[in-house]
C-alpha positions as CSV (number, residue, x, y, z in Angstrom):
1,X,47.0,-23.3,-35.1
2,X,44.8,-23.2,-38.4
3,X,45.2,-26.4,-39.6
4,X,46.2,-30.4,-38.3
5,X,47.0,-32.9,-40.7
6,X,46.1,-36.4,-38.6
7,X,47.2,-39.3,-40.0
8,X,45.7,-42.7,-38.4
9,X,47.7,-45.2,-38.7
10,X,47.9,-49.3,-37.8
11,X,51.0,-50.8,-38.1
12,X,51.8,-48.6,-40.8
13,X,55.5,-48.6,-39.7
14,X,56.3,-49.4,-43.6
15,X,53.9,-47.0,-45.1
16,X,54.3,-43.8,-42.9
17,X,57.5,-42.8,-44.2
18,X,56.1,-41.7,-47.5
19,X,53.6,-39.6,-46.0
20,X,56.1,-37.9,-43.6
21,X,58.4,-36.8,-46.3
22,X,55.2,-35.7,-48.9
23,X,54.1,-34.1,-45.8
24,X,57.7,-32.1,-45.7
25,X,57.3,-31.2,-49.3
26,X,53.9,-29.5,-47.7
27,X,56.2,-27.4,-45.3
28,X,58.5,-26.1,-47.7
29,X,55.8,-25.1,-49.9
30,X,53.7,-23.1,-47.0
31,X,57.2,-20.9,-46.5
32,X,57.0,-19.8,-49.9
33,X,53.7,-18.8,-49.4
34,X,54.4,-15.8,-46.7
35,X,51.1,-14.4,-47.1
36,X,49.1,-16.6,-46.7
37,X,50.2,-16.8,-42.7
38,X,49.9,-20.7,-41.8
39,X,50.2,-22.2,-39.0
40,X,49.2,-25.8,-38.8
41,X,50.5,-29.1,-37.6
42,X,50.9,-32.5,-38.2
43,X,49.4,-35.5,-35.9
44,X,50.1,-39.6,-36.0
45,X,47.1,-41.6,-34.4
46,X,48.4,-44.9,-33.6
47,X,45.6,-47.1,-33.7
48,X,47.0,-50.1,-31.4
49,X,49.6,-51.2,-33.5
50,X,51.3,-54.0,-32.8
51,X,54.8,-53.0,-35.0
52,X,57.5,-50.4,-34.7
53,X,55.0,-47.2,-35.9
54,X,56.0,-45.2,-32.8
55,X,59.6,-45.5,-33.2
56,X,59.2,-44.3,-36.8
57,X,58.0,-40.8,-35.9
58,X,60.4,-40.8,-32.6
59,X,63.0,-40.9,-35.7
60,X,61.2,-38.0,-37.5
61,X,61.2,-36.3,-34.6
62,X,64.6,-36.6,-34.0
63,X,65.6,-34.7,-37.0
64,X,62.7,-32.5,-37.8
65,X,63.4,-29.0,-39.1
66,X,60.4,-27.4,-39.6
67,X,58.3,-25.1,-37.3
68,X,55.1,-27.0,-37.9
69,X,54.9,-29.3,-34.7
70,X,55.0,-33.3,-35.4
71,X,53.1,-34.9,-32.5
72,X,52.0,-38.4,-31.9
73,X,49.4,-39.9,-29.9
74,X,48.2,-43.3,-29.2
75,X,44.4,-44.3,-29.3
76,X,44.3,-48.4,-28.1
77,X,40.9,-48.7,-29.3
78,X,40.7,-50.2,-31.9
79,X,39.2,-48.7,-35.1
80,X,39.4,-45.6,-37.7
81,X,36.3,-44.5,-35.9
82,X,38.2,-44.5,-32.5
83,X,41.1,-42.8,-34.3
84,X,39.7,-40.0,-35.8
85,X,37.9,-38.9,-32.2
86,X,41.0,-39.4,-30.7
87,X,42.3,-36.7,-33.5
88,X,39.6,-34.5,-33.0
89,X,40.3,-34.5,-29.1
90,X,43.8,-33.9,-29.5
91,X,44.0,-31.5,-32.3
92,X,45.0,-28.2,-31.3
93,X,43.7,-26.0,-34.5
94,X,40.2,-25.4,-35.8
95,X,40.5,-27.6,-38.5
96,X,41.4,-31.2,-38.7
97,X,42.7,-32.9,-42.2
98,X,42.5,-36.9,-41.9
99,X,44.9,-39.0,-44.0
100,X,45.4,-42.7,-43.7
101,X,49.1,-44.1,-43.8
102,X,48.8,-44.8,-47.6
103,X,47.7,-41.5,-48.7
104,X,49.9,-38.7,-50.6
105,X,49.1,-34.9,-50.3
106,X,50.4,-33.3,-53.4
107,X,52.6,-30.3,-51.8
108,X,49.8,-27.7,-51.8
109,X,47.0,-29.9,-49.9
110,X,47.3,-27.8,-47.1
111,X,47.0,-24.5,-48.6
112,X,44.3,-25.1,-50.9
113,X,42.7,-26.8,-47.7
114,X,42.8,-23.8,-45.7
115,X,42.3,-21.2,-48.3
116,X,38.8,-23.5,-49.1
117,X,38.1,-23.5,-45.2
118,X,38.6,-19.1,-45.5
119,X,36.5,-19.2,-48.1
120,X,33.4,-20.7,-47.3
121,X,32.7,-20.0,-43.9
122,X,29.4,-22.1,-43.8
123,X,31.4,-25.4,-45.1
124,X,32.4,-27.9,-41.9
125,X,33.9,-30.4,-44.5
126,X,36.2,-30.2,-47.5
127,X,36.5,-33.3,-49.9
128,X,39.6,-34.1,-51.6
129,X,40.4,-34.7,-55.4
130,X,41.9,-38.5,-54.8
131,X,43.4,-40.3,-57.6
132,X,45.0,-44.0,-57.6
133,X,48.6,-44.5,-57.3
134,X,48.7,-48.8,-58.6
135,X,51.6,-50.6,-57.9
136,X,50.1,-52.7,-60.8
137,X,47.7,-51.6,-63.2
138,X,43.6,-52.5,-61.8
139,X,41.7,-54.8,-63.8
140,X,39.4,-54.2,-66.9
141,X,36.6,-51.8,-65.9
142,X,38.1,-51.0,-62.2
143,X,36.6,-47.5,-62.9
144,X,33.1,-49.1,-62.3
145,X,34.7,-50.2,-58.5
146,X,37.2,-47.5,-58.0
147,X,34.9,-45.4,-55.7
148,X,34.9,-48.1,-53.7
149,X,38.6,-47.9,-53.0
150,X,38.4,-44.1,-51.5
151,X,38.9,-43.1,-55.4
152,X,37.3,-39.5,-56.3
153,X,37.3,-37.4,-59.0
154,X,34.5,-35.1,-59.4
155,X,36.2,-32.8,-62.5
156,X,38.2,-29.8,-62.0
157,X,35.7,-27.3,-60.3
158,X,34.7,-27.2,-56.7
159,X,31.2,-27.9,-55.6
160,X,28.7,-28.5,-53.6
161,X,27.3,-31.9,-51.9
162,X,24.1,-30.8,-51.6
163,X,21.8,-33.9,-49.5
164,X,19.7,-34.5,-52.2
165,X,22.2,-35.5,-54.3
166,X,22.8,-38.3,-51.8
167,X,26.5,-38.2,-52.5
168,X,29.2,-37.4,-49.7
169,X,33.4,-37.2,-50.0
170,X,35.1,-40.4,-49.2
171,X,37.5,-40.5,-45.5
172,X,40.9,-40.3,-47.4
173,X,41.9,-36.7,-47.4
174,X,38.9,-35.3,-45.9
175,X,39.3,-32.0,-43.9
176,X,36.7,-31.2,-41.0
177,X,35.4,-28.1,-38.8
178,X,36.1,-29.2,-35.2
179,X,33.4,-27.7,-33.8
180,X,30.7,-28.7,-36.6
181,X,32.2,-32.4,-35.8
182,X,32.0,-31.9,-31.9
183,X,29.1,-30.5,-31.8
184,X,27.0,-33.2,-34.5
185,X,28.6,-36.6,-34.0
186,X,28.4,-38.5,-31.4
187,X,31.4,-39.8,-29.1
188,X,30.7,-43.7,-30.4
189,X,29.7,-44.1,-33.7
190,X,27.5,-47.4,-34.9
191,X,29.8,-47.9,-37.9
192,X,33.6,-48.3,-36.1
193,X,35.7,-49.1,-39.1
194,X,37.0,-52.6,-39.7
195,X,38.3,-54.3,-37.1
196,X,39.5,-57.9,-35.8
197,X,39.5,-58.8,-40.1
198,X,35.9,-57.4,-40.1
199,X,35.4,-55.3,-43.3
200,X,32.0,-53.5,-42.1
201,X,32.7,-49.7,-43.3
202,X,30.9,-46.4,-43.8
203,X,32.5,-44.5,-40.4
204,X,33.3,-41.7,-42.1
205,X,30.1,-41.6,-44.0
206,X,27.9,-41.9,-41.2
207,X,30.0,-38.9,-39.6
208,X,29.4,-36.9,-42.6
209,X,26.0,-37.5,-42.4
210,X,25.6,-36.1,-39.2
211,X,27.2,-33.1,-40.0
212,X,25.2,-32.5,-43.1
213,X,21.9,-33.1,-40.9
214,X,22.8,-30.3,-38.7
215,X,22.8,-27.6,-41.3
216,X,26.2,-27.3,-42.1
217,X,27.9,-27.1,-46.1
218,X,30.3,-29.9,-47.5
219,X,32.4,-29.5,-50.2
220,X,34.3,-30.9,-53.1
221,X,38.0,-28.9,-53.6
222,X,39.7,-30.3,-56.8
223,X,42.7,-28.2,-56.4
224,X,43.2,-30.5,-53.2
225,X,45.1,-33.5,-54.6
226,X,45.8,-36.9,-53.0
227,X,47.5,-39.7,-54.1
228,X,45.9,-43.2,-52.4
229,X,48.5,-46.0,-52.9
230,X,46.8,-49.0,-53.8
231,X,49.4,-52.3,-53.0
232,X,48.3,-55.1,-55.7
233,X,47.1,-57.4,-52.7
234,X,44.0,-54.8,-52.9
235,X,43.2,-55.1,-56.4
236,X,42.9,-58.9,-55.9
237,X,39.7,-60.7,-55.5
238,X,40.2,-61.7,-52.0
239,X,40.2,-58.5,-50.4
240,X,38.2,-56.6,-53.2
241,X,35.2,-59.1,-52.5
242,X,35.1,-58.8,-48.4
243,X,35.5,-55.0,-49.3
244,X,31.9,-55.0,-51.1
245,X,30.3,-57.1,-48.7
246,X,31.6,-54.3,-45.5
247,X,30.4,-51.3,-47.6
248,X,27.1,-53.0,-48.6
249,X,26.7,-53.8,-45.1
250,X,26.9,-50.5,-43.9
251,X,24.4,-49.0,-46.3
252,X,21.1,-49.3,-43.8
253,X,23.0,-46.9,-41.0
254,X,24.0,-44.9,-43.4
255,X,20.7,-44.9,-45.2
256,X,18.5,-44.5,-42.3
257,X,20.9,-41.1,-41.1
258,X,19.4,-39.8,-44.2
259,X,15.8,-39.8,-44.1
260,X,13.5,-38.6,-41.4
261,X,12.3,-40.8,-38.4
262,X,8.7,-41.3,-39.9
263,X,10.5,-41.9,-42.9
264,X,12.0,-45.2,-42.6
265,X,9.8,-47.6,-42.7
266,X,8.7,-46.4,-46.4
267,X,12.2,-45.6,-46.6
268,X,14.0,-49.6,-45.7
269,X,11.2,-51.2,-48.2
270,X,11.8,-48.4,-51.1
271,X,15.7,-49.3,-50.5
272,X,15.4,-53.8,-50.2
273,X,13.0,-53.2,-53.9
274,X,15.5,-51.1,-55.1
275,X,18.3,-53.4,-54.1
276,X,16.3,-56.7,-55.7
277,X,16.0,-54.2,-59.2
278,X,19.7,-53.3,-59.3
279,X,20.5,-57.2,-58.7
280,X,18.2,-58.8,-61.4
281,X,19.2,-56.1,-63.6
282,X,23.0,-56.5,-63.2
283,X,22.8,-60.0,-63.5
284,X,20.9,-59.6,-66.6
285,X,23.5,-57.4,-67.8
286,X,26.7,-59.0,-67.7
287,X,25.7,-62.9,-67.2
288,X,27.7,-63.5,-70.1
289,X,30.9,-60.7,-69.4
290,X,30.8,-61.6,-65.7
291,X,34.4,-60.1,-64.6
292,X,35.7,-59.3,-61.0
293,X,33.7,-55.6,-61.6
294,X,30.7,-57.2,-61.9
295,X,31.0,-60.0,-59.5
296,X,32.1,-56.9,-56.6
297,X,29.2,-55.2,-57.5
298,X,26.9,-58.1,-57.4
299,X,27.8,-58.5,-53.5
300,X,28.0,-54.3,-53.0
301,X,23.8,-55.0,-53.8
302,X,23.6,-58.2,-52.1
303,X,25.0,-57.5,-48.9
304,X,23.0,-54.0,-49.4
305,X,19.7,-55.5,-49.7
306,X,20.9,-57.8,-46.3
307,X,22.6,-54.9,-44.3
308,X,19.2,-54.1,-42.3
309,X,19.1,-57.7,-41.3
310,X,22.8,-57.6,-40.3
311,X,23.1,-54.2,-38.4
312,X,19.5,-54.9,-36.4
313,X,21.7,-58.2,-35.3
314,X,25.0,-56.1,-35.0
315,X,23.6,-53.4,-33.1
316,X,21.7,-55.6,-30.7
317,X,24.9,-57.4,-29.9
318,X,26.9,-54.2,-29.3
């Protein structure tokens, strides 16, 4: 196999339809392409869900007429991080492409994927061009938040994420060398993905990170297009405010994975400063516009500034 699309799912019984079929629009698309010699795959993760997600693909399987292989798996740990391991182990092919249950490959993600992977041989990760699909339309100035919702655009040529830059791909479509991720990340990850209604993020970032750390290229591949369907519930400030406060918590593990050993002391009191400048001078900025943008970034620097506090505390416990 060349190539395994994994999509991890929980309870995504609802949502995984609409990635099957985009995913069958992918299939037709590689048999017109005859020489470009595919083979690849396509792999449901089910996290521990709790609904009818099984019986979903057991339908799929039922009637599927394609040569590429549609396999499921069950992981019952609980967490992306847990599910994207259990990909990585069960994944037959070099490369691994993760999707979530609520993101849409345009019909030529998989090509582009793989011609990217042939030609860059140093690269062990490919980033994806991700735009929003809104069953309502966000709020005024969502673009200053929509990173934050696995939202990435980065123009229309491919590039480089080069460390200095300090800027990594978001999980949603990301594509990775097996053996760079086997080989650099560790079997249990400090950041595990949300679980039990916690919103602590930054798994796939702090994967990234160690991949980047051992020497290895990531890219950005614009002619690789997903759709991320974002339900209204998630433009709402109930979930959009936990959601600032998980990534903010994150940022000291994924901080720390960047800077050398000796580093990090200089490095955690540069970073809570820089934290207290960015709040003064946000507040200062829109105290008198203060919309849901600025009130999610106001706890994204927050809970930054309080995420070494938190994880020392986290970490012990675990």
């Amino acid at each position: 196999m060349d190539f395994t699309v994994a999509i991890c799912t929980y309870n995504g019984a609802s949502r995984l339809p609409r990635v099957l079929d985009r995913l069958q629009a992918c299939c037709d698309f590689t048999l017109e392409q005859p020489a470009q010699k595919i083979t690849w795959e396509i792999l449901v993760v089910d996290n521990n869900s709790s609904d009818n997600t099984a019986e979903v693909v057991r339908d799929y399987q039922k009637n599927w007429a394609y040569s590429v292989p549609l396999k499921y798996c069950r992981q019952p740990q609980q967490g992306l991080a847990f599910a994207r391991q259990k990909a990585i182990d069960t994944a037959t092919s070099d490369w691994v492409g993760f999707l979530d249950d609520d993101n849409l490959p345009t019909e030529n993600w998989v090509v582009e994927m793989i011609d990217a992977a042939r030609s860059h041989p140093q690269a062990a990760v490919f980033g994806s061009r991700i735009h929003g699909d809104f069953e309502v339309p966000p709020p005024d100035n969502f673009y200053r938040i929509a990173p934050l919702l696995a939202l990435s655009d980065l123009g229309s040529k491919p590039q480089l994420f080069a460390p200095k830059t300090k800027l990594l791909p978001p999980g949603a479509g990301l594509v990775v060398r097996k053996q760079a991720w086997r080989e650099s990340v560790p079997d249990r990850l400090v950041l595990l993905g949300r679980i039990g209604g916690k919103m602590l993020a930054g798994e796939d970032l702090e994967a990234l990170l160690y991949i980047q750390r051992a020497g290895w290229e990531i890219w950005y591949v614009p002619s690789a297009i997903v759709y991320h369907r974002i339900p209204a519930s998630r433009l709402q400030k109930e979930y959009l405010i936990p959601l600032c406060r998980g990534i903010g918590l994150s940022r000291f593990r994924t901080r720390m994975l960047s800077v050398s050993l000796w580093q990090r002391p200089f490095a955690l009191v540069l970073y809570a400063l820089n934290d207290l400048r960015k709040l003064l001078r946000h507040w200062w900025t829109y105290r008198t516009q203060f919309d849901l943008a600025a009130e999610c970034e106001t706890q994204l620097f927050l809970y930054s500034f309080l995420s070494p506090f938190y994880l020392w505390k986290y970490g012990a416990r675990r």
